[in-house]
C-alpha positions as CSV (number, residue, x, y, z in Angstrom):
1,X,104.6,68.9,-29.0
2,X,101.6,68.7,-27.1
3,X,99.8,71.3,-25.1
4,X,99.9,69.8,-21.9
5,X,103.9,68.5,-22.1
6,X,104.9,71.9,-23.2
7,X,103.4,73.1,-19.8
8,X,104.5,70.7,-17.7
9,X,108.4,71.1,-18.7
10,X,107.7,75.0,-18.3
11,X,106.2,73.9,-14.7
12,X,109.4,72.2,-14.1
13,X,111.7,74.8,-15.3
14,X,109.2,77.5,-13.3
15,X,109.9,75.3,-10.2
16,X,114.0,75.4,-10.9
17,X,114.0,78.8,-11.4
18,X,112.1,79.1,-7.9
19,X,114.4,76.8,-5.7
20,X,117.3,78.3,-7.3
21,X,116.3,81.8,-6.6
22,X,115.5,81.0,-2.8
23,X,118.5,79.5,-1.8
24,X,120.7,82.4,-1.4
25,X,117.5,84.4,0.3
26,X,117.8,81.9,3.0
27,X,121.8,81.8,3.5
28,X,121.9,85.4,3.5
29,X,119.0,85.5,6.0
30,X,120.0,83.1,8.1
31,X,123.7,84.8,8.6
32,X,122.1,87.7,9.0
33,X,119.9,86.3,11.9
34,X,123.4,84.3,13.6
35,X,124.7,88.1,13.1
36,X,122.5,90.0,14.9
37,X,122.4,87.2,17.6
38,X,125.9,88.3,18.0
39,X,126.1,91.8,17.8
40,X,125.9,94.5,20.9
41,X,124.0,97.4,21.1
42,X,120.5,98.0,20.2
43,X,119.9,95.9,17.1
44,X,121.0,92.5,19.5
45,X,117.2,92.1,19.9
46,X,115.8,92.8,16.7
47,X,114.4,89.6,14.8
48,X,113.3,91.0,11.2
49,X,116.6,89.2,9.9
50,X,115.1,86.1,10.3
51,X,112.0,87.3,7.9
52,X,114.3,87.4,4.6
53,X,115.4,83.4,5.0
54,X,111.8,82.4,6.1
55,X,110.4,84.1,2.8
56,X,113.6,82.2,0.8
57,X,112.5,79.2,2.3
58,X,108.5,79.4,1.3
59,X,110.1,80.4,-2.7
60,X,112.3,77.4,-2.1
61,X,109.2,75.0,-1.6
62,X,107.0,76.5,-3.6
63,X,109.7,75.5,-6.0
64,X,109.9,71.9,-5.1
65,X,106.1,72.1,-5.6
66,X,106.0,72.8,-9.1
67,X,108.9,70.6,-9.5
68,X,107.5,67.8,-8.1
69,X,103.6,68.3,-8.9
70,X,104.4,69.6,-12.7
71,X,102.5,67.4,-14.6
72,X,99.6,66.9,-12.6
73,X,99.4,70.8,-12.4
74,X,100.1,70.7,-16.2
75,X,96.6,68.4,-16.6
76,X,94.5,70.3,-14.1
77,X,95.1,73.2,-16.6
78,X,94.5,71.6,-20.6
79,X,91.9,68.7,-18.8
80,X,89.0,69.9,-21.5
81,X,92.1,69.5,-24.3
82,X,90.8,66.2,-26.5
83,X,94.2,65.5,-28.3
């Protein structure tokens, strides 16, 4: 198997592991935000819920990224390889 397929399907599986790992980050934060939307007291105005399903969400494109642009990250990486 060649250099640069071996790196693109490890790209791919890189960008899987990504999205998949970032989807429950931004349920749980996004609850947590409706949550605290909802509650009384003193933590009704506190925003940092939000933070945890805005970070889930830049892991969840960032995984779509190297899903998407695998091989062309894949050849920016072995372009001197003569095969």
């Amino acid at each position: 198997m060649k250099p640069t397929k071996l790196a693109n399907i490890l790209f791919k599986l890189l960008g899987v592991y990504f999205c998949l790992e970032g989807v429950p980050s931004v349920i749980s934060g996004a609850l947590m935000g409706l949550l605290g939307l909802f509650a009384s007291g003193p933590g009704k105005y506190s925003t940092y819920e939000w933070t945890y399903a805005i970070g889930g969400g830049i892991q969840f494109v960032v995984g779509l990224f190297l899903v998407v642009k695998s091989r062309k990250i894949a050849e920016y990486f072995f372009k001197t390889e003569d095969e």
